[in-house]
N, C-alpha and C positions, 0 to 999 in steps of 0.2 A: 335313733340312727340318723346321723348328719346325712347322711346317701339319699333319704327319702325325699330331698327337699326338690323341689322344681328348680331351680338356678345349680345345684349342685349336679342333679344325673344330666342335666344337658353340658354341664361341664365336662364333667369325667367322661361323656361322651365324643366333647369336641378333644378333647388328649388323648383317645384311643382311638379317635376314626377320623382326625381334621379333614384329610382330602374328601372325603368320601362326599357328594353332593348332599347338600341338607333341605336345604328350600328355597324353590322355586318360584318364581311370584311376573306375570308380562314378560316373561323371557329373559329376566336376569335368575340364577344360578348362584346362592350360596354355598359353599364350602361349610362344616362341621366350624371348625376352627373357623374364617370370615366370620359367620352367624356368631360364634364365642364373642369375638373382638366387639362387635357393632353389639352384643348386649351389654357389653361392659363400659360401653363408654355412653351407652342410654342409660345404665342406672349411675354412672357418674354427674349423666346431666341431671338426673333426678334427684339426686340427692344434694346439689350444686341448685338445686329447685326448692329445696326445706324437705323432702320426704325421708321420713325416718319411719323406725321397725313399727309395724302395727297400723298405720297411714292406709289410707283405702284410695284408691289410685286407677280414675275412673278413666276409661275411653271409651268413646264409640266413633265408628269409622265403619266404610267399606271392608269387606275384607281386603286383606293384604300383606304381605311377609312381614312389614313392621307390625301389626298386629302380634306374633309372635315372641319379637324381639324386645317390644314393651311387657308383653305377658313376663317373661324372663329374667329380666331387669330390674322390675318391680318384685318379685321372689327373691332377689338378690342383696335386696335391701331389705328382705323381713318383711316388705308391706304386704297388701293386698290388693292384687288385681278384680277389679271389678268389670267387667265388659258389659256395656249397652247394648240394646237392642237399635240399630241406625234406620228403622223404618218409624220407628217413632215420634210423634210430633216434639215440642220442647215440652209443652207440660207434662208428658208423658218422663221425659226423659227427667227434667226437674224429680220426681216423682221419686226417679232409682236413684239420683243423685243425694237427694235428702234422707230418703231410709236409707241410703248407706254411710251418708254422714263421707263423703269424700272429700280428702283434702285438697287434691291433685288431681282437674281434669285433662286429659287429653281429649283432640276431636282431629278428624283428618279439614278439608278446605269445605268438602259440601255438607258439615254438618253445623259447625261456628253460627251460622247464621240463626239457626233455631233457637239453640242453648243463650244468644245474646237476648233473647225475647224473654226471658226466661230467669235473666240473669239475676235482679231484682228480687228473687225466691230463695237464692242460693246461699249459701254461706261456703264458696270453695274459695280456698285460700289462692289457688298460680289457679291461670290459665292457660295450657298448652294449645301451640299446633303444629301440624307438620307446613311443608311450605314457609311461605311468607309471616309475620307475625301480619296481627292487623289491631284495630283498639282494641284492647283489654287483653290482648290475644300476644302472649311471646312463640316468635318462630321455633319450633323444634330445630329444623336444618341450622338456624342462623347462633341456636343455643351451642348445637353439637358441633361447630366447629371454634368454639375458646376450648381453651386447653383447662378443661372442669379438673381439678385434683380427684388422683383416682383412689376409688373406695372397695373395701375388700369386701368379701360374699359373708354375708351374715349367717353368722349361726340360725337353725329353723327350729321350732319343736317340734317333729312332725307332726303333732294333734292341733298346729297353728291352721288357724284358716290359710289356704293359699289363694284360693279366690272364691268370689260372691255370686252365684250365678243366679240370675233372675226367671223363673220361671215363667213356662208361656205364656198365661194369662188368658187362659181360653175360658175364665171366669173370673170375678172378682179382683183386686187389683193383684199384681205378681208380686211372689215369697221370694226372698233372698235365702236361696240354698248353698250355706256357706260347704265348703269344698275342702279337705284341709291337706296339706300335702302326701301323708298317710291315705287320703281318698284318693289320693289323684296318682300316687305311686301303685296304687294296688290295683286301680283299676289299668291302667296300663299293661302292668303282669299279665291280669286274668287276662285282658285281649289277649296279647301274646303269647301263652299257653293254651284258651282254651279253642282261638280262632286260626293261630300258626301264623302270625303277623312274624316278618323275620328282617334281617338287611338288606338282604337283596329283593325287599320289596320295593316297588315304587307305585306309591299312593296317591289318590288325586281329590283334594275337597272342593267342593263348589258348596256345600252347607254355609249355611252364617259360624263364623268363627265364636261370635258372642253367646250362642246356644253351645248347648251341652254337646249337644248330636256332632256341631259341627268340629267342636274343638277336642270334645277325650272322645269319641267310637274310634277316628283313627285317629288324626292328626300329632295326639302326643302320645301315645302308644307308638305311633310309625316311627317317630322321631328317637323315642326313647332306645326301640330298636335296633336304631341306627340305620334306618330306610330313607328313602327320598321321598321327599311330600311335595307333589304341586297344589298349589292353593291356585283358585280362582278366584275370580273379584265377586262374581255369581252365577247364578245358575244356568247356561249359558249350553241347550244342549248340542246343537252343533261344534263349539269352541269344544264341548267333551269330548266328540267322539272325535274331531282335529289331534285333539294332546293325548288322547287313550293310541291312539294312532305313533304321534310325534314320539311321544316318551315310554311306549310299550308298558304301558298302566297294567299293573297286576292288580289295582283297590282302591274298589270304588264303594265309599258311603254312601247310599243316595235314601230317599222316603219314598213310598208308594210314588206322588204328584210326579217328581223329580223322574221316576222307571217311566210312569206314560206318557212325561214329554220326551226320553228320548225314542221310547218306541216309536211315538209317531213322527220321529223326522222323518227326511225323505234318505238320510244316508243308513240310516239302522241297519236298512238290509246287506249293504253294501260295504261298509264299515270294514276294516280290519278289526276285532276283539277278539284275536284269538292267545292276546299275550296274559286277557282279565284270569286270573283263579278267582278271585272272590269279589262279589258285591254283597256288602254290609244292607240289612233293610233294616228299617226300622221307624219310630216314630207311629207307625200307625201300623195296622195286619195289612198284607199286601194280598189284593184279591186273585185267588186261583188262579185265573186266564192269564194275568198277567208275568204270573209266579211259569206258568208255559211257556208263554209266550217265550220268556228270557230262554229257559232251559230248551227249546230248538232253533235260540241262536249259539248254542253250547258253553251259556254264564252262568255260572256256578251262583245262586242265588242263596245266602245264608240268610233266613232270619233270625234277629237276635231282638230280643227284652231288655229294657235298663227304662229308666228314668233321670233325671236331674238329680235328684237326692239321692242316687245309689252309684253317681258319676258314672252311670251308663247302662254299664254290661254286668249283667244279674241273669240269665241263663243265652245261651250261645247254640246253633246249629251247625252242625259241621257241611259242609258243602257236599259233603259223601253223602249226605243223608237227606239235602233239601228235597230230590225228587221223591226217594220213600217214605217221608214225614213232610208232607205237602201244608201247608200251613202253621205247623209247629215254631215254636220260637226258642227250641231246644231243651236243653236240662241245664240245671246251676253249673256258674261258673266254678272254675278248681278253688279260685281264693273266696266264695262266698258262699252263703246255703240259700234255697229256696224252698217254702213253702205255701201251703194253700188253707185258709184258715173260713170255717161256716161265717153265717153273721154276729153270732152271738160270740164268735173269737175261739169258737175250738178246730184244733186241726183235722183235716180233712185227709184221708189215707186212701178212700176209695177212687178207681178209676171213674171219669164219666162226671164226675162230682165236681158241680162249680162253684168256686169260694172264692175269698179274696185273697192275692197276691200278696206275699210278706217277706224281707230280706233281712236277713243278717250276715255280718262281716266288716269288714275294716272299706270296705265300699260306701258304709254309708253315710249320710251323713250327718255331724253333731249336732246338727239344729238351721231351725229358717233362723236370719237375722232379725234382732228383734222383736222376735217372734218366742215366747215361751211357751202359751197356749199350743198354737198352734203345731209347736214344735210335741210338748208331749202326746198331743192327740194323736200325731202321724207314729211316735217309737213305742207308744202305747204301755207301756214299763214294763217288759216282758224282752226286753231287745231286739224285739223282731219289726222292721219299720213297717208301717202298714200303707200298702202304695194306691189303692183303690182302683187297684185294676182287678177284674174280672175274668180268672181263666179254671180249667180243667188239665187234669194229668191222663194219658190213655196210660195203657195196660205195660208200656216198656218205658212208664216215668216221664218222657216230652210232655212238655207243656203248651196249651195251646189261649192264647188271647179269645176272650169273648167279646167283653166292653170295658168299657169304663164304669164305676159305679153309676157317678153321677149321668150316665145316660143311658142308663138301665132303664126301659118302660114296663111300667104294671099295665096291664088290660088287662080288665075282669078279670082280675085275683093271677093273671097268669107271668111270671116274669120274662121281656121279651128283651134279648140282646143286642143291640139295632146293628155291630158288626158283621151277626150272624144275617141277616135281612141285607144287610148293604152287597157282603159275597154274593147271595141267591140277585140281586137284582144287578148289578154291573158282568154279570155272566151276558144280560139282553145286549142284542147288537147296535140297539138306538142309541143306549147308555155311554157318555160320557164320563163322567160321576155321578155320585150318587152321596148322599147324608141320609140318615133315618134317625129322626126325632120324635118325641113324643109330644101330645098336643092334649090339652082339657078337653074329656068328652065324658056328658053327661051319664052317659049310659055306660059306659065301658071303665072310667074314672080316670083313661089315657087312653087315646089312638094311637096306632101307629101313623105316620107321616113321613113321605118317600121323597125329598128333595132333590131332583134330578135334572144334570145338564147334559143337554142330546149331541150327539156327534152332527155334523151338518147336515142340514138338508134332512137331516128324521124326524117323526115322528113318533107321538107313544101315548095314549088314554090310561086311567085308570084300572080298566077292565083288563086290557091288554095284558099289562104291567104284572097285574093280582095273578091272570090265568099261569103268564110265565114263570112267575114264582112261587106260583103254589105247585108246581113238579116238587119243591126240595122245600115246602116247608111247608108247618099248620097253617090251619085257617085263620087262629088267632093272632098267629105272627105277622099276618099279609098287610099292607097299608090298607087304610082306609082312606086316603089323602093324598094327593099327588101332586106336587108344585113345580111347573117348571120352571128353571134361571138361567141365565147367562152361562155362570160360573159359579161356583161354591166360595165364601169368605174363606181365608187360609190365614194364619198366621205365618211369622216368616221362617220355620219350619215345616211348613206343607200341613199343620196339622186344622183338620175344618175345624174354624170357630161356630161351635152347636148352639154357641149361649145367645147370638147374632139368629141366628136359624129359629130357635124357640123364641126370642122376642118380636119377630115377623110374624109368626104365628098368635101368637099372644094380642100382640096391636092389631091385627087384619079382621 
């Protein structure tokens, strides 16, 4: 189905709803149609640039509405967008540049300067930018105004990759989880069926565009919709509750990090939100009190499950339901299945029973970039992707997040889930956040370990800490270790970097 392709449903979109507001970006306001035009004449300049079908077609920048309009562009032409991570150094970024073999970079002005360090490594044929060109560097602005000869919207196969999405890398270097338009059109739907994403929504991201979170939970679901999307440059929580205010935000993506900075601004209380129906959580379980907190400001708090490789959304909460399935992350979405599988790979039907997380459907995705290994180990040849996450189903099907595998601790023979230990300790009022890692101990063959940053002015000991939380959990679950820090490492999805956390541990 030609429909399925990224540059074609935003077409058919902009000829069924041109006026209708599309994207917002600093207080300029495209139009459906406007947004059509400016991506047709950016994949003219790209293609007026040497990129042709199958071409990998790299940016990284700030967020920003042209972010979008290159995503679009470059679909337009059969290539493949690749989006950067922009908190990156150059060799970092070199890194995604090379496993993707990109032929075509772009960069906005405050990133040039790294990738030129860098450059020496690279084998990319153009160098874009927006602004000014500079050496080695041709201006986008000064490209997009020759009269480039215009080129027509390429046929897609939807099982083509449509983009490359680089995952977190909250271990070992990041997989390129290719995305194919088929992923990216269906997970779209499932939003919008299974969350009621609609037109007359209006959306707001301040996520990174470059991450999965920030680009398919809403941003091209909203779009596809036919909703208004404000994009933020970033995460900015005063500027949020300003434009939730200005432009009567029905939807907001955010992550746990992103809910307790805006809870502790000083306008939270004060705020207009009463136009929000839904905030999106996700990326990490969001802790009880906080999951309150929101619901007696009257914000409808969904939690939802997905991953990168499942392009997002793989079970859904309805908002009806957040306050009576209070940490749930829902049940499978309409266009995929979910199940829960032992260690040994058999499925798990009983309530209470925690196994690993498994997906199928046209969500997922065909493979890491070259990556084969890796790729069969995760689809397992069974179809069912195996995501390594850690949950349980109760007695009416919800599923609920435990951990990660990989930061699953054994203490003496007992399996301890450090999510479950993070909820029970950010309940205390000293807590700021909190991480719980596992640490080498002789006797035990792993402690637990409670990495915790205090609200100002607190205080909190070991003893303290263990007494409060052993109300709501065993004695083997308790830290034996307690370290306090500033702030927790984050990547630039809010999610804590553990592997940072255990290598302090390990050198100390």
């Amino acid at each position: 189905m030609h429909a399925l392709g990224l540059a074609t449903w935003f077409r058919r979109r902009a000829e069924r709803d041109g006026s209708r507001d599309a994207i917002s970006f600093a207080g300029r306001t495209l139009t459906f149609a406007q947004a059509q035009a400016e991506i047709e004449a950016f994949a003219d300049m790209l293609a007026a640039s040497g990129v042709e079908p199958g071409d990998r077609v790299a940016y990284v920048g700030f967020n920003h509405s042209r972010f979008l309009i290159a995503l679009f562009a470059t679909a337009r032409l059969g290539a493949i967008f690749v989006p950067l991570n922009f908190r990156c150094t150059g060799h970092e970024l070199a890194y995604f540049v090379r496993d993707s073999g990109a032929q075509l970079l772009i960069s906005d002005e405050a990133h040039s300067g790294p990738l030129d360090e860098v450059r020496a490594d690279l084998d990319v044929r153009t160098y874009l930018r927006f602004g000014e060109g500079a050496e080695g560097w041709q201006g986008i602005d000064e490209l997009l105004a020759r009269d480039c000869p215009h080129v027509q919207e390429a046929p897609v196969d939807p099982d083509f990759p449509g983009v490359i999405v680089y995952t977190s890398g909250t271990t070992g270097n990041p997989k390129g989880a290719v995305l194919s338009h088929r992923n990216l059109w269906t997970n779209n739907v499932n939003w919008m069926l299974s969350v009621g994403y609609g037109s007359d929504h209006v959306a707001l991201t301040s996520a990174p565009l470059f991450h999965s979170g920030g680009m398919c939970v809403m941003t091209l679901p909203m779009l596809m919709a036919g909703a208004h999307v404000i994009i933020h440059e970033k995460f900015d929580p005063g500027l949020l509750l300003d434009d939730v205010e200005r432009y009567r935000v029905t939807s907001l993506f955010l992550v746990p990090a992103m809910m307790q900075g805006i809870s502790r601004h000083e306008r939270f209380d004060s705020a207009d939100l009463s136009s929000i129906r839904i905030v999106v959580a996700g990326a990490a379980p969001v802790p009880e009190s906080l999951l309150r907190l929101y619901g007696s400001r009257g914000i409808p708090v969904s939690q939802c499950w997905g991953q990168t490789e499942v392009a997002t959304g793989a079970t859904f909460l309805g908002t009806e339901e957040a306050l009576d399935k209070l940490g749930s992350c829902g049940t499978a979405g309409l266009l995929n299945e979910v199940r829960l599988v032992d260690f040994s790979g058999e499925p798990i039907t009983e309530p209470g029973v925690r196994g690993e997380l498994c997906v199928r459907g046209d969500t997922v995705t065909p493979g890491y970039w070259n990556l084969p290994e890796a790729t069969a180990a995760a689809q397992g040849g069974d179809g069912w992707f195996r995501t390594g996450d850690v949950a349980y189903q109760d007695e009416d099907g919800y599923f609920y997040i435990v951990d990660r595998l990989k930061d699953m601790i054994i203490s003496g023979g007992e399996n301890v889930y450090s999510a479950e230990v993070e909820d029970a300790i950010y309940g205390h009022p000293a807590v700021s956040e909190v991480a719980v890692i596992g640490a080498a101990d002789e006797r035990w063959g792993e402690r637990v370990v409670a990495v915790v940053a205090l609200k100002d002015g607190a205080e909190l000991d070991l003893e303290t800490l263990r007494d409060f939380a052993g109300a709501r959990l065993a004695r083997y679950k308790l830290p034996l270790e307690l370290r306090l820090v500033d702030e927790l490492p984050r990547n630039t999805t809010g999610k804590v970097l553990k592997h940072e956390l255990r290598a302090e541990s390990t050198s100390a």
